[in-house]
C-alpha positions as MATLAB code, in Angstrom:
seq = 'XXXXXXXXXXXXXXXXXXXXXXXXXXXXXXXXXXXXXXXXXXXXXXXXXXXXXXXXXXXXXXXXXXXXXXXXXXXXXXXXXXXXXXXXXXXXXXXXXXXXXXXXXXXXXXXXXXXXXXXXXXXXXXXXXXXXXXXXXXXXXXXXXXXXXXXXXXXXXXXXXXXXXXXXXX';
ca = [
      -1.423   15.294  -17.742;
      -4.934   17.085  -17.795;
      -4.878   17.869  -14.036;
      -1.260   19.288  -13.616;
      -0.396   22.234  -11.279;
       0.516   25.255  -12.879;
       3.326   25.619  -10.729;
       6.898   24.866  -11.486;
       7.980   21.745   -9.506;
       4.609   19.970  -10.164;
       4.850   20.747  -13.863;
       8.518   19.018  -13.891;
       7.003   15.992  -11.369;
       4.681   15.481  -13.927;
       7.506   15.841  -17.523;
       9.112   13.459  -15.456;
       6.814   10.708  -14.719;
       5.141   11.179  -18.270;
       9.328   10.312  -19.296;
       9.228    7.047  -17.226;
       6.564    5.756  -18.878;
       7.963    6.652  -22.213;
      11.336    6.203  -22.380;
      11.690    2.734  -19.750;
      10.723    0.605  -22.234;
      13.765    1.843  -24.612;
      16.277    1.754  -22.387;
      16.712    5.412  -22.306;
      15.253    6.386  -18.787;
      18.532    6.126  -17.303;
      19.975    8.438  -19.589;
      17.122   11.311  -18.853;
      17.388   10.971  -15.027;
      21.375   11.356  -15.537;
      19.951   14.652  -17.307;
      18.069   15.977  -14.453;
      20.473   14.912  -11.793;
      18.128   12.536  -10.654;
      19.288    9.049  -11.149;
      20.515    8.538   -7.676;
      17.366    9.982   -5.841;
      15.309    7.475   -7.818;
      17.226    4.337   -7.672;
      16.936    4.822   -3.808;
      12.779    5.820   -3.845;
      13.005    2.415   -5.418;
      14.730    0.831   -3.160;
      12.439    1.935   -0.739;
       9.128    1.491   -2.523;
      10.441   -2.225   -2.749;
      10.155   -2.343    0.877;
       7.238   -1.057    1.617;
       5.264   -3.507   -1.278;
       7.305   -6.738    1.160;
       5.642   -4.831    4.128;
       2.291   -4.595    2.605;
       1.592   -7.485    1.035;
       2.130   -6.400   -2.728;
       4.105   -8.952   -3.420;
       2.772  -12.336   -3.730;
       4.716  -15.247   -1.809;
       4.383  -17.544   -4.653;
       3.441  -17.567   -8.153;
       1.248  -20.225  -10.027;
       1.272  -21.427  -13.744;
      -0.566  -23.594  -16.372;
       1.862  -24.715  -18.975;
       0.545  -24.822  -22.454;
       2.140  -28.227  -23.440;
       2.027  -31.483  -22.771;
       6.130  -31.253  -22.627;
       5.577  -28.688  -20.163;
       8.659  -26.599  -21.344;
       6.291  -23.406  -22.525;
       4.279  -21.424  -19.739;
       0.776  -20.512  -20.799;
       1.351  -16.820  -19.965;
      -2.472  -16.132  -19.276;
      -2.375  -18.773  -16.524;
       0.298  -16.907  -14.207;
      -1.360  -15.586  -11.081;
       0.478  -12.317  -10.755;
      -1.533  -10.422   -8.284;
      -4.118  -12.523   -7.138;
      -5.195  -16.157   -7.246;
      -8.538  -16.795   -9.223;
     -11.704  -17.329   -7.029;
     -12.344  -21.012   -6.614;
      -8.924  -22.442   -7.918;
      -6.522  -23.672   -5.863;
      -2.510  -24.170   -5.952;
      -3.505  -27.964   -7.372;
      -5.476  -26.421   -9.957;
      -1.818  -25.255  -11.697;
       0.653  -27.134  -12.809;
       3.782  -25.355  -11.593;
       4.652  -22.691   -9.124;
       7.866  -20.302   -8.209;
       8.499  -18.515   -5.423;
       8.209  -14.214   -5.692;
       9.432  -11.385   -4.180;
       6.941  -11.238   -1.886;
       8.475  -14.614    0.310;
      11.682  -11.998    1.340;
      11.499  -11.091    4.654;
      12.650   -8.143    5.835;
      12.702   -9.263    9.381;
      14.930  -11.607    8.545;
      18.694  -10.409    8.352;
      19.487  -13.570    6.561;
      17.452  -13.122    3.922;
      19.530  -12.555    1.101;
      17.444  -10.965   -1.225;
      16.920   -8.427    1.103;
      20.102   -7.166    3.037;
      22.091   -8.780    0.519;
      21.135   -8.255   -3.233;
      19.344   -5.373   -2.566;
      21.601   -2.690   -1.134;
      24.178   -4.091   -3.808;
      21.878   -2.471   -6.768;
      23.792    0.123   -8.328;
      26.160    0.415   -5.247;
      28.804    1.653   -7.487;
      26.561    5.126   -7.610;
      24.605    5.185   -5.423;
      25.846    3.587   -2.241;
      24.531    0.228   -0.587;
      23.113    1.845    2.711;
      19.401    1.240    3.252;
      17.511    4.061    5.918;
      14.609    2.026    6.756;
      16.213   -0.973    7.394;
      18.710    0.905    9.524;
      21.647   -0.760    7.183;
      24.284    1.419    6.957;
      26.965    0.855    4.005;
      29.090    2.519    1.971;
      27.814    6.188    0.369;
      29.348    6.586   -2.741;
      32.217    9.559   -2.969;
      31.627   10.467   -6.334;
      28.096   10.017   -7.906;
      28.756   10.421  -11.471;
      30.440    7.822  -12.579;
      28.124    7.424  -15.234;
      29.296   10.057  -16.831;
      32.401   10.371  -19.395;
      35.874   10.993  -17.688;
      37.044   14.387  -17.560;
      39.971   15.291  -19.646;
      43.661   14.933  -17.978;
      44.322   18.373  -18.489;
      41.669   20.087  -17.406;
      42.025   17.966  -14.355;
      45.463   19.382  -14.035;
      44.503   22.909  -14.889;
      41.891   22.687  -11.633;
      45.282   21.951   -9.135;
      43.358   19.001   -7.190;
      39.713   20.418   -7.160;
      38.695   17.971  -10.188;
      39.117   14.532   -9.888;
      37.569   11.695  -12.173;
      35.100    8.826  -10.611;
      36.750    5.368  -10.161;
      37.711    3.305  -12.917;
      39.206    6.097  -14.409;
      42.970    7.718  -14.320;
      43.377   11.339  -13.572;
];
């Protein structure tokens, strides 16, 4: 936070990137991008950002553990090659391995985890289209559904300009 512009949209770039870093691990980050009407815009940059790691590599095809048992039914967490594999070890130095995100393809249109799974995240609000895959679903109508319903009569006081989101009865 010590090299912040003093101008307006940098100061609330930063609030709200100090905020993800805060409030993801308590489950409250959804509820501050609601806030600052900005849920949709980052569930998308996500989306995206997603991509681009598949494209570049940042994703590792496979993952390799140690377990810490002779049972092997407990994963010796320090063994898991996240990023990188160790210098000088191989995959037979491990004991197990799982595929990652990084073996999607997005060449692929079969690939499920890609033009499947992924433009289904949060469809409901925020739509399941995809730009830079050039997939083009469904763009949600309404955008706040995760918001409380709005009250039958003020609905009816508005003659048809207020609706509620789906799931819920006018």
């Amino acid at each position: 936070m010590n090299n912040i512009s003093s101008d307006k949209d940098s100061f609330f770039d930063a609030i709200v990137q100090e905020n993800a870093w805060e409030l993801a691990g308590e489950g409250m980050r959804k509820w501050d991008l609601i806030r600052w009407n900005l849920l949709v815009p980052k569930i998308k940059e996500s989306k995206e950002l997603y991509l681009q790691y598949l494209q570049d590599g940042t994703f590792k095809e496979t993952v390799y553990f140690n377990y810490s048992d002779a049972a092997k039914t407990q994963i010796d967490m320090s063994s898991i090659t996240w990023y990188t594999d160790p210098a000088d070890i191989t995959a037979s130095d491990y004991d197990g391995s799982e595929s990652s995100y990084g073996s999607s393809d997005i060449t692929d249109t079969n690939d499920t985890q890609v033009y499947t799974n992924l433009p289904s995240i949060s469809s409901g609000l925020v739509g399941s289209s995809i730009e830079s895959l050039g997939i083009s679903g469904t763009e949600p109508s309404v955008v706040n559904r995760y918001l409380m319903p709005i009250g039958s009569t003020t609905i009816s006081a508005s003659n048809g300009t207020l609706q509620n989101s789906y799931g819920y009865t006018n």
